[in-house]
C-alpha positions in Angstrom: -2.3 -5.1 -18.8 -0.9 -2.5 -16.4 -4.3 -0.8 -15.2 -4.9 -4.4 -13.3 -0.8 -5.0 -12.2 -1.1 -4.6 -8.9 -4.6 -6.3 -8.8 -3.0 -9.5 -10.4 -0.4 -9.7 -8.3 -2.3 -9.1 -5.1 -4.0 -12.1 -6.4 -0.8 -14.4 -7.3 0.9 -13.3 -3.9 -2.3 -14.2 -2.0 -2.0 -17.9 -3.8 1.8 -17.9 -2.7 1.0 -17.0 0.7 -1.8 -20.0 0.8 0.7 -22.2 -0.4 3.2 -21.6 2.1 0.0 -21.6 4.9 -1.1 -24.8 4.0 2.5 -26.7 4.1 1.8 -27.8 0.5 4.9 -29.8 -1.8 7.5 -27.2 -2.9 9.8 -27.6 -5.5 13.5 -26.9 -5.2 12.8 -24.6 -8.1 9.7 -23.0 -6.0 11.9 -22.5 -3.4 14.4 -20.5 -5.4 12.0 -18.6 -6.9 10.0 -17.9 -3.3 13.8 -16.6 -2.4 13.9 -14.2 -5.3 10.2 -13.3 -4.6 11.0 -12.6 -0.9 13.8 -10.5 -2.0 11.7 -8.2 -4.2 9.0 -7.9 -2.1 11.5 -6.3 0.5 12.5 -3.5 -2.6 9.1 -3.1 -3.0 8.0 -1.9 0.3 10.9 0.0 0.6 9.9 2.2 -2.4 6.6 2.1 -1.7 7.5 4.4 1.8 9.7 6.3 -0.3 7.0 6.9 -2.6 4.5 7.7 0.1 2.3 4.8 -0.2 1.5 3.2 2.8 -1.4 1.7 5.0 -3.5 3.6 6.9 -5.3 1.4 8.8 -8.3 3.3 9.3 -8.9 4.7 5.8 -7.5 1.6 3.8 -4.8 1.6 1.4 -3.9 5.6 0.3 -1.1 6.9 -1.7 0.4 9.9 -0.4 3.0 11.0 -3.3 2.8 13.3 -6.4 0.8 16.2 -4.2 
């Protein structure tokens, strides 16, 4: 469902990062995967400051494009 995509993937990258935190059993497949994951997460904040959306640390998260 795309009105809860970024919602459900804050969620699943939160459970990545947990993973990761607590040392837990990776797969060789996990790890390729956590490469290719890394990887797009780099596009995507590079198109999310193209596309004005950032962190404003007083305010929360904002978007700033499409004005």
């Amino acid at each position: 469902m795309s009105y809860c995509r970024f919602q459900n993937t804050l969620y699943a990258m939160r459970e990545c990062l947990d993973h990761i935190e607590n040392d837990e059993d990776t797969s060789d497949m996990e790890i390729k995967n956590a490469k290719r994951l890394y990887e797009t997460c780099k596009k995507f904040i590079d198109k999310c400051d193209n596309y004005g959306i950032r962190r404003d640390y007083d305010e929360g998260y904002e978007f700033f494009g499409n004005d």
